[in-house]
Structures are given as C-alpha cells and as structure tokens.
C-alpha positions in Angstrom: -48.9 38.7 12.3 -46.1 37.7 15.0 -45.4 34.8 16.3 -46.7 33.5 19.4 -45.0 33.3 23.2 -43.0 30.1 24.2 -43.8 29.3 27.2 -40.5 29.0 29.2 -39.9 25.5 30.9 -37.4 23.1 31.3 -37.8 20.8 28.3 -37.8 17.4 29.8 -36.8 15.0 26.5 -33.1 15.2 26.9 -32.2 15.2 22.8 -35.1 17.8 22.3 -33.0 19.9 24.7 -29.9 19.2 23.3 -31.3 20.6 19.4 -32.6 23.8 21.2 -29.5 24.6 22.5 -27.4 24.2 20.0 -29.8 26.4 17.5 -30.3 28.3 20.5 -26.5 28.7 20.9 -25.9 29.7 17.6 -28.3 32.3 17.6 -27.1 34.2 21.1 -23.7 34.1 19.4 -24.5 35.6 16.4 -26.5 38.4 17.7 -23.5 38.7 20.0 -21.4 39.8 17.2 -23.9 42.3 15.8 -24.1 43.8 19.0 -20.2 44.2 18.8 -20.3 45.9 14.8 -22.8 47.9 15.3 -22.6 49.5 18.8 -18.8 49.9 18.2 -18.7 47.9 22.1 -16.6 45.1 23.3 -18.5 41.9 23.9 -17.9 38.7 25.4 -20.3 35.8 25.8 -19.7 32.4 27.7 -22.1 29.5 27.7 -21.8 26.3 29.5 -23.4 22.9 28.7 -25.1 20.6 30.6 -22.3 18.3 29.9 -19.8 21.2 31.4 -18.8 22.3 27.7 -17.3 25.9 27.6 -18.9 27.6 24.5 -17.3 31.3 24.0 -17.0 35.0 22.3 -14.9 37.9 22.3 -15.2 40.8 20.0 -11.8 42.3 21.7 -9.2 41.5 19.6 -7.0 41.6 22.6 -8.7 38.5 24.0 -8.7 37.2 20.8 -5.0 36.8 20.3 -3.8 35.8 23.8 -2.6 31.9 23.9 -4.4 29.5 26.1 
C-alpha cells in the first residue's frame, strides 16, 4: 500500500518549516542529479530561503568550473 496525500499548506510553526525544507531540499537536489545521469541532460536547480539563502545545482561542467 502507498502512502497517503499531504495536503499542501503553508506550515505555520516556523522550525517545523525550517526541517521540511531542508529534507525537502535535499531531496529535490538529489533527484536533480539523477535526472542529469540518467537522461544524459544539463540541469540546474536554484532554491531560495526564506531567510534569502541561495541553495544551487549544475550538472554542466561548464558552470561548474567558472569562478564566482
């Protein structure tokens, strides 16, 4: 048996949101870089915090290299 829907909504306790997107987080990136071995396909992922953080992926090894 599957598991059941989440209902989507704002989640209101501010440290309860915090955990679910970091696991969250982790998890988008990570299927991110299947995406990018498997499919053979450039991908690129940005994320921004609440607090403004800049959370990102490249699978293109030419963005990867560049200096910022």
């Amino acid at each position: 048996m599957g598991r059941g829907k989440v209902q989507m909504k704002r989640i209101e306790d501010k440290t309860s949101r915090q955990v679910t997107f970091s696991k969250r987080k982790g998890g988008l990136m990570k299927k991110a870089r299947e995406l990018a071995m498997l499919c053979d396909v450039e991908v690129a992922l940005m994320i921004f915090s609440d607090r403004v953080r800049l959370y990102e992926f490249s699978s293109a090894e030419k963005v990867k290299n560049e200096k910022h």
